[in-house]
C-alpha positions in Angstrom: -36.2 -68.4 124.0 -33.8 -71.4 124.8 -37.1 -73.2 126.4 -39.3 -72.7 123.3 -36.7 -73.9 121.0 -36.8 -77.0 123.5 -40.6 -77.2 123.1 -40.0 -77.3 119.1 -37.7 -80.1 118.8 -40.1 -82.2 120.9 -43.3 -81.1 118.9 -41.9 -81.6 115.4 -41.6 -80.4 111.9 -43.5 -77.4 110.4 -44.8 -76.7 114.4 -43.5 -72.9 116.0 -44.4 -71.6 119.6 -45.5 -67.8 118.8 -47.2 -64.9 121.3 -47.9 -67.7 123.8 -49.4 -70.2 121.5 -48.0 -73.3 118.9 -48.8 -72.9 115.6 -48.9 -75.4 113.0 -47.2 -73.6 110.1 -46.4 -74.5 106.2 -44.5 -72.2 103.4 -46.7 -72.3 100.5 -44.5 -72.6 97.4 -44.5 -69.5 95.6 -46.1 -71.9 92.3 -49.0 -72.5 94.1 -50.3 -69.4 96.2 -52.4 -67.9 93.1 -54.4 -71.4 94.3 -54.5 -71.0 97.7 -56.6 -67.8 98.6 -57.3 -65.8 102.1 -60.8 -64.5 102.3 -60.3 -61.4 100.5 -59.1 -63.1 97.5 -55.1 -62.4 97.8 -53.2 -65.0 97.2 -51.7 -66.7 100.7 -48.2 -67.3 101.6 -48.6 -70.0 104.6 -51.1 -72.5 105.7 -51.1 -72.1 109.2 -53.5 -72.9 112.6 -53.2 -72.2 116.2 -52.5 -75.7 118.4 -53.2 -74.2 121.9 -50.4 -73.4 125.2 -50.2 -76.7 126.3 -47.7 -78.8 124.4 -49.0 -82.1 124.7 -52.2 -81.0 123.2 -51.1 -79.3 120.6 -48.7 -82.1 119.7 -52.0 -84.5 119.2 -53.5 -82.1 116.9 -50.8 -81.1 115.1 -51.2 -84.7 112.7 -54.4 -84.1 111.7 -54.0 -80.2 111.2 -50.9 -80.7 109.1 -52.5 -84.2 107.3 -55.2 -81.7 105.9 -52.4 -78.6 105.1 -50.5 -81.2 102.6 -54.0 -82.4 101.3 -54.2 -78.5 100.2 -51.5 -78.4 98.7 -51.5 -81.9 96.5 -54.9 -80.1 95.2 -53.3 -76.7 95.1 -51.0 -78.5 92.5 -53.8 -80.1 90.5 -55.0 -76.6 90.0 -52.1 -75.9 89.1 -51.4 -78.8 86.6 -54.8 -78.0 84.8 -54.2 -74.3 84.9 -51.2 -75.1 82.0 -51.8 -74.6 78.7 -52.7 -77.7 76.5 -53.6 -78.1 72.7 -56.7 -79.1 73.3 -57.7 -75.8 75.9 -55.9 -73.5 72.9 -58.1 -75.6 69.7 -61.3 -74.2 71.8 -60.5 -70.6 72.7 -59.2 -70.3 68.8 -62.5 -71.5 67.5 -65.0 -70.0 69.8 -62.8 -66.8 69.2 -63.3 -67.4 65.2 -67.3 -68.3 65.2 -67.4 -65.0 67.3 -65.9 -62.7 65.1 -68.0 -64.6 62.1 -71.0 -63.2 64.1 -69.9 -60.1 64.4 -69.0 -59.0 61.1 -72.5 -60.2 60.3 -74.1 -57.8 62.7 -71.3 -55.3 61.3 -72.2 -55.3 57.3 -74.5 -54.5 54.7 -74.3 -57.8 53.4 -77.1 -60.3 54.6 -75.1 -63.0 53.8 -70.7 -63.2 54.2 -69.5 -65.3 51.7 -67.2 -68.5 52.4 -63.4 -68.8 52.4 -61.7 -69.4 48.7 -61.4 -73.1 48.2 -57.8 -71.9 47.5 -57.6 -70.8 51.2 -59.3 -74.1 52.5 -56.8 -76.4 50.0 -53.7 -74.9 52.0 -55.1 -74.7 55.8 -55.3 -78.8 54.6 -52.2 -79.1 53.9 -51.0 -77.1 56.4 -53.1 -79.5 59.3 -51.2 -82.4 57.6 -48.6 -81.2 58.2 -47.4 -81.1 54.5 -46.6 -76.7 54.6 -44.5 -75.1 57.0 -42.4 -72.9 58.1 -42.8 -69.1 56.9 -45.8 -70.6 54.3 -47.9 -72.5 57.0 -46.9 -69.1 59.2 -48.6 -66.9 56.9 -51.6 -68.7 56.5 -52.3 -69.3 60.7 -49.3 -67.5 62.6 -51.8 -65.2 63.5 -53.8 -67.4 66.1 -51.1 -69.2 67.5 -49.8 -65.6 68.0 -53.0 -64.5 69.7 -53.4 -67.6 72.1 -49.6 -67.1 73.0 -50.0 -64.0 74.1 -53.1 -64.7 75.8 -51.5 -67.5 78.3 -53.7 -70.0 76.1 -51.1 -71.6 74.7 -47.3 -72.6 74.6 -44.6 -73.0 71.8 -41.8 -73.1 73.4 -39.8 -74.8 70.6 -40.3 -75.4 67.0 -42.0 -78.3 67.4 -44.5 -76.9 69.6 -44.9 -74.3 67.5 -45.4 -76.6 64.7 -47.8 -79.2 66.1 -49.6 -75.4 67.7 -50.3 -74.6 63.6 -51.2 -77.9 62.2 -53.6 -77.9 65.2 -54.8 -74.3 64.4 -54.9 -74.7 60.6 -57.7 -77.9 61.5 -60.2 -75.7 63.7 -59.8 -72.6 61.2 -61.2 -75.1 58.8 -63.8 -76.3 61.0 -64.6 -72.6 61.7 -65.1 -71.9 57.9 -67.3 -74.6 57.5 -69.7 -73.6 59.9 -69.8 -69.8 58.4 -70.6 -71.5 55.4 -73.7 -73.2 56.8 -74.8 -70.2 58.3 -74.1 -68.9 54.8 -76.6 -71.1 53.8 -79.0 -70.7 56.5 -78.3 -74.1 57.5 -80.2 -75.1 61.5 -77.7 -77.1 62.5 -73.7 -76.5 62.0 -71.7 -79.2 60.9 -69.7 -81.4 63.3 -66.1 -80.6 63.9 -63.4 -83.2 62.9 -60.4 -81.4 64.8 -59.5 -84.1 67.4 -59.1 -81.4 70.1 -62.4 -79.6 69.8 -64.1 -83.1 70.6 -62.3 -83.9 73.5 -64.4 -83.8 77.0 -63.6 -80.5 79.3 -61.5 -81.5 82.4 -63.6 -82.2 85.4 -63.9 -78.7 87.7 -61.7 -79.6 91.0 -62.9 -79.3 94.3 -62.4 -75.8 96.5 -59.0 -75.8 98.1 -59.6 -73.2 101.1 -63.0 -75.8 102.9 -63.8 -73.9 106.2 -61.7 -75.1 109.4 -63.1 -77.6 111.6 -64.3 -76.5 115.0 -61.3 -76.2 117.4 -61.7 -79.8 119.7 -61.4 -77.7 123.4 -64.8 -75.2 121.9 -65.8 -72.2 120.1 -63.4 -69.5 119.3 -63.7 -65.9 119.6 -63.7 -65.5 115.6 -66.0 -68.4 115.2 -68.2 -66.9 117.6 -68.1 -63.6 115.6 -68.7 -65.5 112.5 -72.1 -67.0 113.5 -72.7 -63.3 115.1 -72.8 -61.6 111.7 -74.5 -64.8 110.0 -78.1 -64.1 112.1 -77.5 -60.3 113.2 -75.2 -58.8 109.6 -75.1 -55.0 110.0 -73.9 -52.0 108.6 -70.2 -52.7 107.2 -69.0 -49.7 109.4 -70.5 -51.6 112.7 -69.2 -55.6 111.2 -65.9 -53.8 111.0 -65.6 -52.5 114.6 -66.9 -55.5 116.1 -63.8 -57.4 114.1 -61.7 -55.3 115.7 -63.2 -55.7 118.7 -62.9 -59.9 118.6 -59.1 -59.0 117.5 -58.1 -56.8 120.5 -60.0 -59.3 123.4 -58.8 -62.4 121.1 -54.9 -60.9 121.5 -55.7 -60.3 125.2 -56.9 -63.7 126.1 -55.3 -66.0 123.3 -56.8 -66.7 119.8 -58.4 -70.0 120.6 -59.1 -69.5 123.8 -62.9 -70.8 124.2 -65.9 -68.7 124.5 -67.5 -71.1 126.9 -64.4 -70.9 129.3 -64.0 -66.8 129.6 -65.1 -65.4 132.5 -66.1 -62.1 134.3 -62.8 -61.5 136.0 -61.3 -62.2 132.4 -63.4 -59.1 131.7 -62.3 -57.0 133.9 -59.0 -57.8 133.3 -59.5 -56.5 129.9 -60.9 -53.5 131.0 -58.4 -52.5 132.9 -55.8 -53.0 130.1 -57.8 -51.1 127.8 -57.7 -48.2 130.0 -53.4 -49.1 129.3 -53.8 -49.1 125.6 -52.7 -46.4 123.4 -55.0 -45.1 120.5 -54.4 -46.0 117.5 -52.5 -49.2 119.0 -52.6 -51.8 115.8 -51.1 -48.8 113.7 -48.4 -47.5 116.0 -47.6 -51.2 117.3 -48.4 -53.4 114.8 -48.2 -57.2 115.4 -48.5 -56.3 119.4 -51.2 -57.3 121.7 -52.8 -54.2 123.7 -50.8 -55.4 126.6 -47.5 -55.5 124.7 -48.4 -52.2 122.8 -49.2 -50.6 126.6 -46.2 -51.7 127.6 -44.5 -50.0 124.3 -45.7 -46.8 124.6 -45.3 -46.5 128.8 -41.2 -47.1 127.7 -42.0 -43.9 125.2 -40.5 -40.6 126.1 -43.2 -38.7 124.8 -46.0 -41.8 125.1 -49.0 -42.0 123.2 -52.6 -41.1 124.3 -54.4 -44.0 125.7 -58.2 -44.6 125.1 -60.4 -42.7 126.7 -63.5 -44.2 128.9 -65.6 -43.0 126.6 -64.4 -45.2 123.5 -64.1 -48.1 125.5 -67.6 -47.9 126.6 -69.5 -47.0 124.2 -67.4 -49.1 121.3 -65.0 -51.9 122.4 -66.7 -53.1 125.4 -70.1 -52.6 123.9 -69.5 -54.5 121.1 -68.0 -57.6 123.3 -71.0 -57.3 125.8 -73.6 -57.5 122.5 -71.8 -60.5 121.1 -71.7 -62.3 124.1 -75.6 -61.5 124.9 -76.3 -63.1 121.8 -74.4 -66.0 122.3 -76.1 -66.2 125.9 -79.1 -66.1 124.4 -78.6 -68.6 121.3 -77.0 -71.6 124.3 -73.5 -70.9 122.8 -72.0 -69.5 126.4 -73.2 -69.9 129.8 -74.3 -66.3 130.2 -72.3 -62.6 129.4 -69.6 -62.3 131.1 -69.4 -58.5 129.7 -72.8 -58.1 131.5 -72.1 -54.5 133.4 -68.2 -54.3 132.6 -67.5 -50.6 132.0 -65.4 -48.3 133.6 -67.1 -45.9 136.1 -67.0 -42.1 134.8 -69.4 -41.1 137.8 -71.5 -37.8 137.0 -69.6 -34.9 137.1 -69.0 -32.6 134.6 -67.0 -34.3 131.8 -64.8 -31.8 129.2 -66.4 -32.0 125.6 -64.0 -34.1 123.4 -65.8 -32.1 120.4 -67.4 -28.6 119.8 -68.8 -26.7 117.7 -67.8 -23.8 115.6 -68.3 -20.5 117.0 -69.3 -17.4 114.6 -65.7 -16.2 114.8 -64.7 -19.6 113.3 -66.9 -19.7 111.0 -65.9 -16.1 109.5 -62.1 -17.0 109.6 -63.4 -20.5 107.5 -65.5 -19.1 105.2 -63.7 -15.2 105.0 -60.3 -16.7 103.8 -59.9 -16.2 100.2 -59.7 -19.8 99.8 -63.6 -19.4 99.4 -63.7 -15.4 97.7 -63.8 -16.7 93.9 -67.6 -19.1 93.9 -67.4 -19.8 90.5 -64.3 -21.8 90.8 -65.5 -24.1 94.4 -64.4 -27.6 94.1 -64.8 -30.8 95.9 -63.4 -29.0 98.9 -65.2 -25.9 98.8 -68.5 -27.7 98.7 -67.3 -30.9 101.4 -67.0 -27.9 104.3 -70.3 -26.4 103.2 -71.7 -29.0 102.9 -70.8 -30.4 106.2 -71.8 -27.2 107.7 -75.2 -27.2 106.1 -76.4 -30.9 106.2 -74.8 -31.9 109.2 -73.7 -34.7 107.4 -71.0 -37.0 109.4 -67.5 -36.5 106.8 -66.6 -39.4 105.3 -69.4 -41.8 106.4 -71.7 -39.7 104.9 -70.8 -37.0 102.4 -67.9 -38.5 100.7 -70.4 -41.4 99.6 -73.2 -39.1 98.3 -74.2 -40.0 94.7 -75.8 -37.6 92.3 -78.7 -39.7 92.1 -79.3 -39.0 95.6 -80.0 -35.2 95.1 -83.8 -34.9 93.6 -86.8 -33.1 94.8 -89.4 -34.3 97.5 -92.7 -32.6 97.7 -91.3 -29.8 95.8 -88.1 -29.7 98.2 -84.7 -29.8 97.0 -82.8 -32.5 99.2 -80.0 -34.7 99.3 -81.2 -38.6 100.5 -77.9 -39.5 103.3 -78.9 -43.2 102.0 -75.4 -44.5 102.6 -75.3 -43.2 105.8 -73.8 -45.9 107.7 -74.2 -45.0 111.6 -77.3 -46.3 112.5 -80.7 -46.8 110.8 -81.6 -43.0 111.8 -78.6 -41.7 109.8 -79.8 -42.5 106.9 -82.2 -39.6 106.0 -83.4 -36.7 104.0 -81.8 -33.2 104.3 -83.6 -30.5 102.6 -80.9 -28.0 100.6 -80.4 -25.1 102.5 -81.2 -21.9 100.4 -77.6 -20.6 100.8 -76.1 -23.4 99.4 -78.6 -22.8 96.1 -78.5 -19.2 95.9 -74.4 -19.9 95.8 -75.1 -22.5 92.7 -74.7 -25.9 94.9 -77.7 -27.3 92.4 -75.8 -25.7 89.3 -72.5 -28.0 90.5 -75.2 -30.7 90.7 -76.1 -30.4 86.6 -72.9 -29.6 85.8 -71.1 -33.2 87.3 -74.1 -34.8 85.5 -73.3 -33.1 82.2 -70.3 -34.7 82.7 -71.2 -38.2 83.3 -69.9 -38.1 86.5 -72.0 -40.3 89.0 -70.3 -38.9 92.8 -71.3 -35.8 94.3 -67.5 -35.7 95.2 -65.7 -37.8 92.8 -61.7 -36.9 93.9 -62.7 -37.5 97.6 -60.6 -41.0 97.5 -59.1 -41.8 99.7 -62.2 -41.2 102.3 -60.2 -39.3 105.0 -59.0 -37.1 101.8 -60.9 -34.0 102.5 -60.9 -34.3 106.2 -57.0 -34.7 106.6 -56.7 -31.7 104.8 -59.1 -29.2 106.4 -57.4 -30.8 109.8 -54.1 -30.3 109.2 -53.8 -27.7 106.8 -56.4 -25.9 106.3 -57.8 -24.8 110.0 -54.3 -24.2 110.8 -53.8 -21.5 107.6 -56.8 -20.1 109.1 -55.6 -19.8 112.8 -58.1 -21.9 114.4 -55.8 -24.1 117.1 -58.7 -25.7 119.3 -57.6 -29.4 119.1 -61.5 -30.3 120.1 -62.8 -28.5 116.8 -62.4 -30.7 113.8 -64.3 -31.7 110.9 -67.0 -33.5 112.7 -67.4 -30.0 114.8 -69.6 -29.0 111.5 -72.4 -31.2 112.4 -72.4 -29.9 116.0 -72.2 -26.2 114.7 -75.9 -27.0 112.6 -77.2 -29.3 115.8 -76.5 -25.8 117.8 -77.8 -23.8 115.3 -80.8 -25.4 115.4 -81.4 -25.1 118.9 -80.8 -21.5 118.8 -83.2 -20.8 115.8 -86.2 -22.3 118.0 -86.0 -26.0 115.5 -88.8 -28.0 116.8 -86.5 -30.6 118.8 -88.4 -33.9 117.0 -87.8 -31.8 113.5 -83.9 -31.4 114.7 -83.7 -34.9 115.4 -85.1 -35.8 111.7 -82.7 -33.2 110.0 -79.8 -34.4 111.9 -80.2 -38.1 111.7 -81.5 -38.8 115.6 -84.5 -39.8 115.1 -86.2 -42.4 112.3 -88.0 -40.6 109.5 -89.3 -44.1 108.6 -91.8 -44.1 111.4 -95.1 -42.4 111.0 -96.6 -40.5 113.0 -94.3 -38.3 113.7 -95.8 -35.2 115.8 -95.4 -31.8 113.8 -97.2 -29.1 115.5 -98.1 -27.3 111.7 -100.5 -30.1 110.2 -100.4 -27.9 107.5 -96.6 -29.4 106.5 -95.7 -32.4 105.5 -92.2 -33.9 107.2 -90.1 -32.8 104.6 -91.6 -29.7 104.8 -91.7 -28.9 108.0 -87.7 -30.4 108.1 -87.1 -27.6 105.1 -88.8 -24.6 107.1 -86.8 -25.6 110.1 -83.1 -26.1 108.0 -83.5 -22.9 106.5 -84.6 -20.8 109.7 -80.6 -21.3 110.5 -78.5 -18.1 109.3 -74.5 -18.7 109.5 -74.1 -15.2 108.0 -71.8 -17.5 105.5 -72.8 -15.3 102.7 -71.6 -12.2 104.5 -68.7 -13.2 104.9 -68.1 -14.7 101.1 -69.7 -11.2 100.1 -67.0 -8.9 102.3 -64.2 -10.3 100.4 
């Protein structure tokens, strides 16, 4: 500690030495964050960029970093000076506030023609601009607007003056207001010119952006950069862009956030792997602010530790992603070659314990026997989720809880349900005919009802999205005695997958009902050329008996 505080005084002002790295850093007075957003629109607290390990270096770069922080904020506080209320900003909400309520009571009445304020009226808003009435009078005649604009933030009368100036100011445009609902009384083309001084002074010029983009990092490309220009050619579903953030995160935290793309190697790589194999799941949320090396070393110093990731996850998701990236960025001149090229940990080929399984027939009479499910005319979100789960094999909350009612029609005479937001892969998102157990038990009747209602989501109190699963995980499965930590919601979809199998489901038509194969592609083989794919996909879904009904019907 005593040698980074050394490091600091040498640096300088507003410079910190943090996880391994300096850090040019600046509070952002509390006035001027609503100015000063982060990407997601939330207002930011600090202006603040890495500078690199080495001292010297970051030292150099520190000027120029901090030069353009206080250039943020000098136009963080013109925002802010503009963003205050002045007479002339309050003169042209008032009047484009009255000419719009002039139009609308003419859409509003009878009348073809509204007829003009009493010269009476106009004689006193006159007097009133010259400031020759006031107090309660020359409140009675305008308080109203000044009132509205108050309240609004459009305006300030902090003291009597103000509020005085506010109405002679007022009293001027509501009688430049009047006089052009009097030339529209008159059917007049062209509506006289306003005299109030404020209403004819220019708008403020619009200020530049305060958040530009950061300049490229002088020693190369950074891992987030990289990612940046990654999603700018390749996009993807927002499922997939959010994994491969995570991704950049968890190797960025490993090697150092600015460490260069161009510079990381295949030992760094395996390096990581090996403290993936270290990290415990769930690491960000159980260790938050930690590095996977820090949060390894966390939980080993637990007395019950955590789980750690299994090879399978770091395969298939965090290496994968890294290895992808960096094969684009091979590809595009922006890195030598992949060093992820082949980094993967070695499961060999023997026989590997399922992490997931289906649900056996005894489950599925324990599920759907409880008399949580007896009473169909009262089935809810809930009721429907699991059955629909079961039925569709529909991935939970990627899949189901996003289901709109527009998305349930008929094709080719077919009842289905169109998985478009399905956000796996492009083969998730499909067409699943209705199985006739779910009709015959009024799943189509839930349908028209939730329209009757103007409702628009198949499931509109699944929020949050982990609603409906949480709850049949932790709750109900245990109420209903199954204790098999590998069967979980998800199990659903292998139940159907298994079922289909076991019914003699044509393995292409499997593949379409349960999202593994493209139903965009043509010619697909179906060995009935009678059928069409929907069809065909139909006959197949509904060859598969749960006995679900039985067991509703013995209760």
């Amino acid at each position: 500690m005593a040698k980074s505080v050394g490091r600091k005084e040498k640096i300088g002002k507003n410079i910190d030495f943090y996880r391994g790295q300096w850090r040019a850093i600046i509070r952002i007075p509390k006035e001027l964050q609503p100015f000063i957003l982060k990407k997601d629109g939330t207002p930011r607290t600090t202006l603040e960029e890495w500078l690199g390990a080495d001292p010297r270096i970051a030292e150099k770069r520190s000027h120029a970093v901090l030069a353009r922080f206080h250039e943020q904020l000098d136009l963080a506080k013109a925002h802010l000076a503009t963003s205050k209320p002045t007479l002339a900003g309050a003169a042209k909400a008032a009047f484009k506030a009255e000419l719009a309520y002039d139009l609308r009571e003419r859409l509003l009445t009878d009348r073809a023609v509204i007829p003009g304020a009493e010269q009476t009226y106009l004689d006193k808003l006159r007097l009133v601009s010259a400031g020759l009435i006031t107090g309660d009078e020359a409140e009675a005649l305008i308080g109203y607007a000044a009132d509205d604009l108050i309240t609004k933030g459009l305006a300030v009368a902090s003291t009597p003056t103000q509020r005085a100036e506010l109405l002679k100011v007022l009293a001027s445009v509501r009688m430049d207001s009047v006089a052009v609902s009097q030339s529209r009384d008159a059917g007049q083309a062209h509506p006289p010119e306003a005299r109030t001084p404020q209403l004819l002074e220019p708008d403020p010029a619009p200020l530049p952006p305060i958040n530009p983009p950061a300049p490229t990092k002088p020693d190369g490309m950074t891992l987030e950069q990289l990612l940046e220009k990654f999603h700018g050619e390749r996009g993807g579903a927002e499922r997939t862009k959010t994994e491969r953030n995570v991704a950049i995160r968890m190797l960025g935290g490993f090697l150092g956030k600015t460490f260069p793309v161009q510079k990381i190697t295949r030992a760094n790589m395996l390096a990581y792997k090996d403290a993936l194999r270290q990290t415990p799941v769930n690491s960000q949320q159980r260790f938050p602010d930690m590095t996977i090396v820090q949060a390894a070393k966390a939980n080993a110093q637990r007395k019950q530790p955590y789980p750690v990731l299994q090879a399978a996850t770091i395969n298939g998701k965090w290496l994968m992603h890294i290895s992808a990236i960096f094969s684009w960025a091979a590809n595009n001149d922006l890195m030598p070659s992949n060093p992820a090229k082949g980094v993967k940990i070695d499961v060999g080929k023997g026989f590997k314990e399922p992490t997931r399984v289906s649900f056996s027939n005894e489950d599925l009479a324990v599920i759907f026997g409880n008399p949580f499910f007896k009473e169909v005319e009262t089935y809810e979100d809930r009721h429907w989720a699991i059955l629909l789960a079961l039925y569709t094999g529909a991935r939970s909350s990627s899949e189901i809880q996003r289901v709109k009612l527009t998305d349930i029609y008929e094709e080719q005479g077919v009842p289905v349900i169109h998985l478009i937001e399905a956000t796996k892969n492009v083969h998730s998102k499909r067409l699943v005919p209705i199985h006739k157990d779910l009709i015959e038990l009024g799943f189509l009747d839930r349908v028209q009802a939730l329209r009757d209602q103007k409702e628009t989501k198949l499931f509109p109190t699944w929020e949050p999205k982990n609603k409906i699963n949480n709850w049949f995980l932790n709750t109900y499965k245990k109420k209903v005695g199954i204790n098999d930590r590998r069967k979980v919601f998800h199990s659903f979809r292998h139940s159907l997958k298994t079922a289909l199998a076991r019914y003699g489901v044509n393995r292409d038509i499997s593949d379409l009902i349960t999202g593994h194969k493209d139903q965009s592609v043509g010619g697909i083989y179906i060995s009935d050329q009678a059928l069409t794919m929907v069809q065909a996909m139909n006959e197949g879904i509904n060859r598969v008996d749960f006995g679900v009904k039985g067991y509703l019907d013995t209760k």
